[in-house]
FINU-830816 format. One record per residue: residue in one letter; x, y, z of N, C-alpha, C, O, CB in turn. Coordinates in steps of 0.001 Angstrom, whole numbers, padded with zeros to 6 digits, always signed. Last residue first. Glycine has a CB too. Layout:
BEGIN
AXYZXYZXYZXYZXYZ...
***
This chain:
BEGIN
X-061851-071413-011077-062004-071712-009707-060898-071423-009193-060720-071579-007985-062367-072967-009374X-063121-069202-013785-062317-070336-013271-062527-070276-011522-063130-069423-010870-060573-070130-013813X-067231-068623-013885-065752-068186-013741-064540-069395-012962-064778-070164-012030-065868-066713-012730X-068385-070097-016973-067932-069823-015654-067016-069605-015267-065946-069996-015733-068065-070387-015024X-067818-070257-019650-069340-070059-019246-069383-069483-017476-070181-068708-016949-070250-071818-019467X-064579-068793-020358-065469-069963-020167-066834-069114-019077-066898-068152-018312-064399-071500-019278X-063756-066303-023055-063904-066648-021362-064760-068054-021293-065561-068322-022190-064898-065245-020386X-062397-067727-026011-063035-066845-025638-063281-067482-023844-063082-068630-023448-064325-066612-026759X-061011-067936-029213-060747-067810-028301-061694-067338-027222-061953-066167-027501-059912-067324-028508X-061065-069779-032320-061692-068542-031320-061392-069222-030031-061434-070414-029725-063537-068117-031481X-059604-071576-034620-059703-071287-033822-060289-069989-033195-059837-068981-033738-058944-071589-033733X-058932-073017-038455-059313-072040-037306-059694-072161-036120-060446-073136-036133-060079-071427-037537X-057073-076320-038234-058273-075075-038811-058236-073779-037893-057615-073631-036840-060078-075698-038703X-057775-078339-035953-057235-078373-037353-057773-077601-037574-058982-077628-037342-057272-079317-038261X-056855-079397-032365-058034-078746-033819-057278-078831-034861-056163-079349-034797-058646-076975-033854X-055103-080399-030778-055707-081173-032034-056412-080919-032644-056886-081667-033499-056129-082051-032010X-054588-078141-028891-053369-078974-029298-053847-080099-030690-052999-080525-031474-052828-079942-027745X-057031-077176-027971-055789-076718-029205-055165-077193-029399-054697-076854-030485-055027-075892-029291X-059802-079053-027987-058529-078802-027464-057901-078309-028379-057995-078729-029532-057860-079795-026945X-063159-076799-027997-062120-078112-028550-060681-077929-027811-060397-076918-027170-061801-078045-030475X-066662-076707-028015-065277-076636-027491-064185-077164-028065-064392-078174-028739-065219-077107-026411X-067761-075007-030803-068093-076386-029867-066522-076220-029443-065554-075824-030091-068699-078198-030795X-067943-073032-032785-068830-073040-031668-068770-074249-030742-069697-074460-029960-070150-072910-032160X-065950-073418-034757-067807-073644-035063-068177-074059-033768-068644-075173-033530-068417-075016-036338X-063972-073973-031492-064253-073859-033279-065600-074229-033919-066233-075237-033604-063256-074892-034097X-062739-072667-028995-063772-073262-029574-063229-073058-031494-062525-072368-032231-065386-072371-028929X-061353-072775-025814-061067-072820-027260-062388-073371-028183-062908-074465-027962-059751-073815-027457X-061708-070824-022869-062032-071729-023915-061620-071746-025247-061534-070669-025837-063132-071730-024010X-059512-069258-020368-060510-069369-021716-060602-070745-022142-059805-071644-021872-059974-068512-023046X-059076-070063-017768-058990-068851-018034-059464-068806-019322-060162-067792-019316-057782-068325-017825X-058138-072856-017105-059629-072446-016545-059893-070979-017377-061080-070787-017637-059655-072197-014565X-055480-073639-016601-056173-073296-016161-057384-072327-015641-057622-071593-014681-055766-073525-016044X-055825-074284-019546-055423-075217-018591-055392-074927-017735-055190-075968-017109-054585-075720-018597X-055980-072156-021225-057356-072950-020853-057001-074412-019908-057776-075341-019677-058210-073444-022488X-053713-071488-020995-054525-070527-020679-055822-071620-020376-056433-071717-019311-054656-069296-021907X-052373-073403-022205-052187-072757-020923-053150-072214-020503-053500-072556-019373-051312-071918-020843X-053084-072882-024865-053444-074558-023872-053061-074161-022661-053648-074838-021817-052442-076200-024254X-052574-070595-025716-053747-070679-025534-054284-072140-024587-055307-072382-023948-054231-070527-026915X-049944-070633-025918-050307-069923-025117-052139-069977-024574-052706-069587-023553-049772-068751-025727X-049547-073011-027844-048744-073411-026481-049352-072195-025704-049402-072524-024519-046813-073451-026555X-050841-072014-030035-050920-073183-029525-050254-073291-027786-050840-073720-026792-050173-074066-030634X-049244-069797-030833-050433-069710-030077-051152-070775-029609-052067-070576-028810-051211-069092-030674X-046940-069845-031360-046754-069419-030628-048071-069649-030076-048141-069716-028849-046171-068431-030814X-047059-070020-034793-046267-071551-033977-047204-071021-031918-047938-071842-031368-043222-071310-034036X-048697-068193-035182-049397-069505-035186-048465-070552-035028-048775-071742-035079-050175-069748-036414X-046813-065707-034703-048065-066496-033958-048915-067435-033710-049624-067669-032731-048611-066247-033963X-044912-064878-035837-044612-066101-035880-045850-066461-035146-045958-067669-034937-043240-066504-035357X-044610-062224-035455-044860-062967-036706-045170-063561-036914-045829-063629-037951-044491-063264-037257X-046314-059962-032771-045346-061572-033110-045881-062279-034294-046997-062787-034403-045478-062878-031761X-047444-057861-031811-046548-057655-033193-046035-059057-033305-045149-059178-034151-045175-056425-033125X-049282-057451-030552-048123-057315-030119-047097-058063-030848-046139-058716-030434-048151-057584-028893X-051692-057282-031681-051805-056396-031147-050371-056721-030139-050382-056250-029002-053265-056229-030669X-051840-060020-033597-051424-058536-034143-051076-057122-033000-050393-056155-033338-052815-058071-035113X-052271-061515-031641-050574-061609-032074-050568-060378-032718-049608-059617-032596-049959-062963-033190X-055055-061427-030917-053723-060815-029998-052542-060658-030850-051852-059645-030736-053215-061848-028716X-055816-061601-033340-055783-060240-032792-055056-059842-032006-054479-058759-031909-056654-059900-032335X-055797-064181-034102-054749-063047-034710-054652-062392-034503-053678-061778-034940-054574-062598-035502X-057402-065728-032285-055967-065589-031946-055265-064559-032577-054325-063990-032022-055277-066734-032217X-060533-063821-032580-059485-064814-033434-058390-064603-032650-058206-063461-032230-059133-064468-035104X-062603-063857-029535-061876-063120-029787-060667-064387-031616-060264-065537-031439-061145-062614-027884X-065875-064239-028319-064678-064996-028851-063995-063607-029745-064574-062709-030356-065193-066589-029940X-068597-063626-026028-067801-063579-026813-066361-063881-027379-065540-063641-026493-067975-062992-026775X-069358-064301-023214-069943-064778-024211-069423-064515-025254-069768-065448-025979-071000-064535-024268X-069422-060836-022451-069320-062049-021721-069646-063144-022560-070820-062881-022819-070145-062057-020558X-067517-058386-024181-069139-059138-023584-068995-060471-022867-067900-060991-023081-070289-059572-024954X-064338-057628-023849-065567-058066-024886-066557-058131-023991-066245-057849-022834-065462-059518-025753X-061847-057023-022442-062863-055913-023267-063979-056042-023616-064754-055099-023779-062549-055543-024343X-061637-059067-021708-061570-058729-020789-062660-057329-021244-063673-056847-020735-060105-058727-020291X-059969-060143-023813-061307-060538-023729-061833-059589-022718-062922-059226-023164-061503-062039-023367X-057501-058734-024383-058748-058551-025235-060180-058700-024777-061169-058009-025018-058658-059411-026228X-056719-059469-021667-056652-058102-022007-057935-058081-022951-059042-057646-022635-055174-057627-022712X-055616-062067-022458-056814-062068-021392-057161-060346-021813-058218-060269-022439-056237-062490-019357X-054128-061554-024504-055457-062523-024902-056272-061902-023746-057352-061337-023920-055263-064494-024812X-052389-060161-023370-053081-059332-024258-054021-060241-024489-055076-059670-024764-052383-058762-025458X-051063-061941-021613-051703-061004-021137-052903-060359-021971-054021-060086-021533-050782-060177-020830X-049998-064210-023657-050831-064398-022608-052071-063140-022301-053281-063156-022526-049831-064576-021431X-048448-062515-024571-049399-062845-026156-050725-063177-024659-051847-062681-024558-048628-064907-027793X-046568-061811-022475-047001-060962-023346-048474-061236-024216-049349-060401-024444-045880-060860-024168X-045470-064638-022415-046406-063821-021089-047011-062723-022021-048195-062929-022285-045320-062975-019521X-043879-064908-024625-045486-066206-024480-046310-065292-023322-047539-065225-023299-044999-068452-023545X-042329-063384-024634-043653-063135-025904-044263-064006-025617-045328-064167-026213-043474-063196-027541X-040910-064005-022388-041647-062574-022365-042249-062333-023771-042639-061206-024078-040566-061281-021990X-041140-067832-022104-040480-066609-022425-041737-065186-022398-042965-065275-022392-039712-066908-024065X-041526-070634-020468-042287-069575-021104-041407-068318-021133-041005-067860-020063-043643-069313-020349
***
């Protein structure tokens, strides 16, 4: 992991951290809110981390999913409980 995968990391948790409990954030927000072009190679690999351990969910139309095999859009958001 390089200092734009920790970076895109931080600012995901950062965003949510802002929101309501229960709320989803688009991946584009982080990448916009630290400028990486290239975010949709980059956000796959930051977001399966992240929910690997425990730290968000990936959902699409509202039902969980893995990032590594959605197709389509993605939201990002805290799981129902806090990680362990």
């Amino acid at each position: 992991m390089d200092e734009v995968d920790a970076v895109l990391e931080r600012t995901i948790e950062g965003l949510l951290d802002q929101r309501r409990p229960g709320t989803s954030i688009c991946p584009s927000e982080a990448a916009r809110a630290v400028g990486a072009d290239d975010w949709r190679a980059l956000m796959p690999a930051a977001a399966g981390r992240l929910a690997a351990r425990g730290a968000v969910v990936v959902t699409q139309g509202g039902q969980v999913v893995d990032v590594g095999t959605a197709r389509g859009p993605v939201r990002l958001r805290r799981p129902d409980r806090p990680p362990s």
